[in-house]
C-alpha positions in Angstrom: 7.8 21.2 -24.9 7.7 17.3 -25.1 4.5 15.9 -25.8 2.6 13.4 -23.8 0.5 10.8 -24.8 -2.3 10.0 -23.0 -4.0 6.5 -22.6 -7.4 6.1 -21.3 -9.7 3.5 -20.8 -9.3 0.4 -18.9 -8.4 -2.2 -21.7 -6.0 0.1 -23.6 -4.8 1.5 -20.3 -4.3 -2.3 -19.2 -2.7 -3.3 -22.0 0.0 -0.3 -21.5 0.8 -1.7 -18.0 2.2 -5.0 -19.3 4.1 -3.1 -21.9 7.6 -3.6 -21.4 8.1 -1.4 -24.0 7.1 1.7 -21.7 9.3 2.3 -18.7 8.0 3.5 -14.7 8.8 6.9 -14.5 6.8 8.9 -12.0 9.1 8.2 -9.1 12.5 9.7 -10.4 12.3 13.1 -8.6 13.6 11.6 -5.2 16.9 9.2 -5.9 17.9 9.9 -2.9 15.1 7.1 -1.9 14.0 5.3 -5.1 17.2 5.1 -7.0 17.1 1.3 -8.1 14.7 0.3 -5.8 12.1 -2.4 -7.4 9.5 0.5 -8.8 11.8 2.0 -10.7 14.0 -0.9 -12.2 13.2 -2.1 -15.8 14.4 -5.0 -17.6 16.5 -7.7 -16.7 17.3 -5.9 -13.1 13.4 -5.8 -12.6 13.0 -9.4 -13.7 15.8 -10.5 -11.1 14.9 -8.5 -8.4 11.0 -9.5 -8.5 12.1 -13.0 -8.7 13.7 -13.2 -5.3 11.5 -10.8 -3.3 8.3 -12.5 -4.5 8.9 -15.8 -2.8 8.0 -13.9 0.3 4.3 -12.8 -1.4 3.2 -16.3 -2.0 -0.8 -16.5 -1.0 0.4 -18.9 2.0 2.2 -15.9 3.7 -1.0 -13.7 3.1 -3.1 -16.4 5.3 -0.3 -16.7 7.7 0.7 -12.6 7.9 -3.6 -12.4 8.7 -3.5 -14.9 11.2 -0.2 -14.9 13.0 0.5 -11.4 12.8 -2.1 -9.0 12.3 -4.0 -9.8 15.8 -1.2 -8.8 18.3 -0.2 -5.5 16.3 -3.8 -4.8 15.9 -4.5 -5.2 19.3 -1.6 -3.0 20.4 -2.0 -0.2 18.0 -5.9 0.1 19.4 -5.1 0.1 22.7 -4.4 3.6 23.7 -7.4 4.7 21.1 -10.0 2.5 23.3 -8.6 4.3 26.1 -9.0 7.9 25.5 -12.3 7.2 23.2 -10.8 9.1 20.1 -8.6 9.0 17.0 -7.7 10.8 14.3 -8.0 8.0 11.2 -4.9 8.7 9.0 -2.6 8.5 11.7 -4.2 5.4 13.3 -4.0 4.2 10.3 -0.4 4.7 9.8 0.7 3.7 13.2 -1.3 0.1 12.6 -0.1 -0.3 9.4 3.7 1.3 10.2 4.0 -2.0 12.3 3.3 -4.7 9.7 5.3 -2.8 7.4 8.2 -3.4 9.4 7.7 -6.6 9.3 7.5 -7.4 6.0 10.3 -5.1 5.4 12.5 -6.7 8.0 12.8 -3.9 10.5 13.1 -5.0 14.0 11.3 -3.3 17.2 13.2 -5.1 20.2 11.5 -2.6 22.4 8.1 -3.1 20.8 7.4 0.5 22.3 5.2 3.4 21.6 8.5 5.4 21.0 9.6 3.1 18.5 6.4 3.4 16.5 6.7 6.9 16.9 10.2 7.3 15.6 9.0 4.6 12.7 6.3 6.9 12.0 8.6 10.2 11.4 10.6 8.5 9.6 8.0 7.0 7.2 6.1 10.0 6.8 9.2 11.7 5.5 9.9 8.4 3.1 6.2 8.9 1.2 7.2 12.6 0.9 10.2 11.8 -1.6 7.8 9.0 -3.2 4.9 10.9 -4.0 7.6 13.8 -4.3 6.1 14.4 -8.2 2.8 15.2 -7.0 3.9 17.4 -3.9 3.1 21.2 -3.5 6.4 21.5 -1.5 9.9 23.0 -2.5 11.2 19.8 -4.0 14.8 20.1 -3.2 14.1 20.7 0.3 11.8 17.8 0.3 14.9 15.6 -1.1 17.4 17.2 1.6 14.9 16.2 4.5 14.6 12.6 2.5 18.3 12.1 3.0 18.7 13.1 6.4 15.4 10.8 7.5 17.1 8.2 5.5 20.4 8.3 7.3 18.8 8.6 10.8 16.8 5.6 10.1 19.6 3.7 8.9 21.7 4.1 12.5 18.5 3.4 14.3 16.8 0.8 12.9 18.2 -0.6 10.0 22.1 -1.0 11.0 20.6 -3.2 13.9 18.3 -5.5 12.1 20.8 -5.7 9.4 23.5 -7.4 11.4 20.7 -9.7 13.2 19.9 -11.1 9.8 23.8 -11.2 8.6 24.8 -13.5 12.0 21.6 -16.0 10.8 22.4 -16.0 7.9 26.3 -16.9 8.5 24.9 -19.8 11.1 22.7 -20.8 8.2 25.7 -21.4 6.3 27.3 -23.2 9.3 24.9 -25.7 9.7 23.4 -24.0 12.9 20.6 -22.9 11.5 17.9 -23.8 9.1 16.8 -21.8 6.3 13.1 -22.3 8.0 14.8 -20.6 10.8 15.0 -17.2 9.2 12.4 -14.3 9.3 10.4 -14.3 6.5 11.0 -10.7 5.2 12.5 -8.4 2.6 15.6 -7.5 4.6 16.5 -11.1 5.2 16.0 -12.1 0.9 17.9 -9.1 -0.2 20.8 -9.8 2.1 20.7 -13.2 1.1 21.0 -12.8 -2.6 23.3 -9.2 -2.3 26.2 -10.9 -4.1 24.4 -12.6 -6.9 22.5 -9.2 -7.1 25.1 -6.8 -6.8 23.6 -5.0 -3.7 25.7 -2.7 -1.0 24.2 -1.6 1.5 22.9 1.6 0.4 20.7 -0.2 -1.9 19.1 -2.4 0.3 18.8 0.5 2.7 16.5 2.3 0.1 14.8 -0.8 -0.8 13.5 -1.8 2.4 13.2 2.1 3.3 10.3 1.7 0.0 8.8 -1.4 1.4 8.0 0.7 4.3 6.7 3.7 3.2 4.6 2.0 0.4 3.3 -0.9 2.7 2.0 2.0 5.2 1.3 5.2 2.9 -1.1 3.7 0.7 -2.6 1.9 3.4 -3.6 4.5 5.4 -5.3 6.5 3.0 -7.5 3.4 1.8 -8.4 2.8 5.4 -9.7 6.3 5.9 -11.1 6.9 1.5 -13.0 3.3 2.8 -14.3 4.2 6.3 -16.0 7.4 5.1 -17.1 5.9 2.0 -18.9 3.0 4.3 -20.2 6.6 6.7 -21.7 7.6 3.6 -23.5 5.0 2.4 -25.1 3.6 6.3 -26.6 7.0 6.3 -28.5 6.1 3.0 -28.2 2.6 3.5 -28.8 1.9 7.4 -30.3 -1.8 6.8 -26.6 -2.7 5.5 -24.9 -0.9 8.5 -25.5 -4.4 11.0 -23.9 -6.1 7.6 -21.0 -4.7 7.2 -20.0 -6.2 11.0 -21.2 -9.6 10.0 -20.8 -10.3 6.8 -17.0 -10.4 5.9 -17.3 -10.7 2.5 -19.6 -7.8 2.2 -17.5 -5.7 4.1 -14.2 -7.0 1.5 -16.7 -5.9 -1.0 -16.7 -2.2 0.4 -12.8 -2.4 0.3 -12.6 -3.5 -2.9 -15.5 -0.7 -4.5 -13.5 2.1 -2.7 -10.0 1.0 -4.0 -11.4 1.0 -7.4 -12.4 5.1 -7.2 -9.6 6.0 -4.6 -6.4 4.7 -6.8 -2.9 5.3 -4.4 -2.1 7.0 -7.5 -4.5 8.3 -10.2 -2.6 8.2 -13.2 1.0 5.9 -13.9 3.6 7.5 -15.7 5.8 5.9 -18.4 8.6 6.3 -20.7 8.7 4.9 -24.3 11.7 2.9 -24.3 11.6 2.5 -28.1 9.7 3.8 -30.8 6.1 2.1 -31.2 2.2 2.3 -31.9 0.2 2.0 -28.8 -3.1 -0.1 -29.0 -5.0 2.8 -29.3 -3.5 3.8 -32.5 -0.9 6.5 -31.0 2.8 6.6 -32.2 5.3 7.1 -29.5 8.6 8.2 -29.9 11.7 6.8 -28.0 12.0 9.0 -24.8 8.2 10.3 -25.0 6.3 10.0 -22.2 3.2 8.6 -21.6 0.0 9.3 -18.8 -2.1 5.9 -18.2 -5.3 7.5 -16.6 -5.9 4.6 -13.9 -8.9 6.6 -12.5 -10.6 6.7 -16.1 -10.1 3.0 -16.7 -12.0 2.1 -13.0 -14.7 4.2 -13.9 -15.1 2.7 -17.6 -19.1 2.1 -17.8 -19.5 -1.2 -19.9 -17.9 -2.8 -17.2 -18.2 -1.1 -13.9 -22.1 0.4 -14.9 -24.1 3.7 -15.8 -23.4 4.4 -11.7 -19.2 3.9 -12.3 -18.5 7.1 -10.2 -20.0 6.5 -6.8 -19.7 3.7 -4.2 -21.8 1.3 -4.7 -20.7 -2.0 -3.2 -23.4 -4.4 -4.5 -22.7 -3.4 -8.1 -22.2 -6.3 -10.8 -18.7 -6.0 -12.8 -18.2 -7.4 -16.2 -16.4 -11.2 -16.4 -12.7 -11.1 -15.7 -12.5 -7.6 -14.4 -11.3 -7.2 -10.8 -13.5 -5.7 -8.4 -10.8 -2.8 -7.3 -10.5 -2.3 -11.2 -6.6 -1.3 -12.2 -6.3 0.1 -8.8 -2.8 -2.4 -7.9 -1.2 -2.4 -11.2 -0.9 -5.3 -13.7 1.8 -6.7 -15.2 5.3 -6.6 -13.7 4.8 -3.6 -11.5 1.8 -5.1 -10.0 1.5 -4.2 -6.2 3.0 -6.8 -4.2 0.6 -6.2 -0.8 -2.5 -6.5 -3.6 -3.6 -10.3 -1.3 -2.6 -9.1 1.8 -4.5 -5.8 1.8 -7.5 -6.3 -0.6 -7.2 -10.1 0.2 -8.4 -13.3 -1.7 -11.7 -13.4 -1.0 -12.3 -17.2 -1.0 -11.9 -20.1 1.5 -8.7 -21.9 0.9 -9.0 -25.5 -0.4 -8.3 -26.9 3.4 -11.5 -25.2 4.5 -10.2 -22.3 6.3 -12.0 -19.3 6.7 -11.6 -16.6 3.8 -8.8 -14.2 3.8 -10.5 -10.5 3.7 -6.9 -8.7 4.0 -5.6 -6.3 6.7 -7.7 -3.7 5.4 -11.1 -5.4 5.6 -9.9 -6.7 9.3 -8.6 -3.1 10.2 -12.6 -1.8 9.4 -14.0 -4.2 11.0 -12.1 -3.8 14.3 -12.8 -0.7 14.0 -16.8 -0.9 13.2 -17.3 -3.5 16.0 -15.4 -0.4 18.4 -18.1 1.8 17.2 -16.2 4.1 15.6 -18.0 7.0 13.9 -17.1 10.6 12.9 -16.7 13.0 15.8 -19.4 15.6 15.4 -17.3 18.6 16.8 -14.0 17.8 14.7 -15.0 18.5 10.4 -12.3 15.9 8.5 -9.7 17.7 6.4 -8.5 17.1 3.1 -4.3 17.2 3.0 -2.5 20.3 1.3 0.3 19.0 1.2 -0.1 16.5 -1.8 -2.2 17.4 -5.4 -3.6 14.0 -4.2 -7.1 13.7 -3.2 -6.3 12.1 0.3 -7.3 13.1 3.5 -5.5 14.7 6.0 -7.0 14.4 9.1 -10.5 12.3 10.0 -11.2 12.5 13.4 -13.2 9.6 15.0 -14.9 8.7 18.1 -14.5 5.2 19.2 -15.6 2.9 22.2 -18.8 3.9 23.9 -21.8 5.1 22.0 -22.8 8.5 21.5 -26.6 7.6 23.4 -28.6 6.4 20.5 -25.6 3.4 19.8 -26.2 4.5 16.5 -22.7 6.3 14.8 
């Protein structure tokens, strides 16, 4: 059997995550999706790719994605929720987040339809399967077979149409018709852009922005629903906070930021040792071996999170230097790319304007100011379907107030 070497603690653990020396490998099980997509690049192809796709995550389009974009899809999504006075959180939480995927990814919705979300969903859903494919408790080859078809269905549908949008501006860009100003600011639009100085067909930019979805939306969810019962949790202890948390956006950021650092998208990273070498820590890797970075040990790391590392605990002091959501996005060249536009900055931008708290800070405090609160007669469900700790289904009340106003 090969062995494994594990790193844990958060400066070692850091230190392995800029290590170009050790190479992603937890996302190989489904090429049929990731195959050369930017995850799972290394090297030089990383390098380039990052380069051009992340001119589109400078902090200006953070502010900009908050404020021009997030209201209206927002406002949509929570629509029919306000209506019926009910939710179930994940899948809120995906169909909000679904949409401003597809935005950054370059998908269009000409319809800008419930159907359309729905078919976006589906499609998406199947996508995080054959990412998270490594930690799934499914038969993995069916998983991959039901990747593929997803993936082809979603190309006819969505991505064949918004492909030759972009291709026509593009051509009147080079014409003199357009400006570059002119395009849409997404993924679709750089990759196509740059395909022959990249080498891309289409296939590859069909996975690519196939990963951009899934990841922009997966993760998200999750956080949304690991922070809202995190924040249940601690008004019930804590009800002098629970008028705070609607007024106070930096508090509320806070929250985001505590529950990110124990609820990590992934709990550990996996890597490969391209070449033979000594870890900080003092372990020798061979070429080939693999390697475990425990994220979830290095957030919990007392001398720099405290004695109280393992529970939420928004008002705790972290050491200098150390981010607030811990290891939680990555560091180094695989750093999360939607780190500022879900976790946001957190401080008012030189011109004054008001801080940027992220989509995820916004999405709770929609959803806080809507009274939402657990629905007594519906228990929330872990997911089976995943070894991760995520839940499956968290059902809400939302509008109206239960009698007491109290949730």
């Amino acid at each position: 059997m090969t062995h494994t070497a594990r790193v844990t603690g958060y400066h070692n653990a850091h230190a392995a995550l800029c290590d170009k020396r050790l190479v992603q490998s937890m996302y190989s099980e489904c090429n049929v999706l990731m195959e050369r997509v930017l995850l799972t690049l290394h090297g030089d192809a990383h390098t380039c790719r990052r380069a051009i796709e992340w001119k589109l995550f400078r902090r200006d389009f953070a502010r900009f994605y908050e404020r021009e974009i997030y209201p209206n899809t927002l406002a949509q999504t929570l629509a029919p929720y306000l209506s019926s006075g009910q939710m179930d959180l994940p899948e809120f939480g995906f169909r909000v987040n679904i949409n401003l995927s597809a935005d950054i990814a370059g998908i269009d919705r000409p319809e800008g339809s419930a159907a359309e979300t729905d078919a976006l969903v589906a499609y998406t859903r199947k996508f995080s399967e054959g990412a998270t494919l490594f930690h799934s408790t499914r038969d993995k080859d069916t998983v991959r077979r039901e990747v593929g078809e997803a993936l082809e269905s979603f190309k006819h549908a969505f991505f064949v149409p918004s492909r030759d949008r972009r291709e026509q501006m593009l051509q009147r860009v080079g014409k003199g018709e357009l400006s570059e100003d002119e395009l849409p600011r997404d993924i679709l639009t750089v990759l196509l852009a740059n395909r022959q100085e990249q080498n891309l067909d289409d296939d590859m930019i069909l996975r690519e922005v196939a990963f951009f979805m899934q990841a922009g939306s997966h993760s998200s969810a999750n956080a949304l629903t690991h922070t809202f019962h995190e924040l249940h949790q601690w008004c019930l202890s804590h009800p002098e906070d629970r008028e705070r948390l609607q007024n106070d956006e930096l508090f509320l950021q806070r929250c985001v930021h505590e529950s990110l650092r124990l609820h990590p998208a992934s709990p550990v990273a996996w890597r490969t040792a391209g070449e033979a070498f000594t870890l900080p820590d003092g372990t020798d890797l061979a070429e080939g071996e693999s390697v475990v970075i425990d994220l979830m040990s290095a957030n919990l790391e007392a001398p720099l999170f405290g004695d109280d590392a393992a529970i939420f605990n928004p008002k705790r002091e972290v050491a200098p230097r150390i981010p607030p959501f811990g290891l939680t996005f990555g560091i180094g060249i695989h750093t999360c790319f939607g780190r500022d536009i879900a976790g946001g900055l957190g401080t008012a931008s030189e011109s004054g304007q008001a801080p940027h708290i992220g989509t995820l800070s916004n999405l709770l405090k929609s959803l806080l100011a809507c009274n939402a609160r657990p629905n007594p007669a519906l228990a929330a469900q872990l997911d089976d379907g995943t070894e991760r700790p995520n839940w499956g289904t968290y059902p809400l009340l939302i509008g109206a107030t239960d009698g007491g106003g109290k949730s």
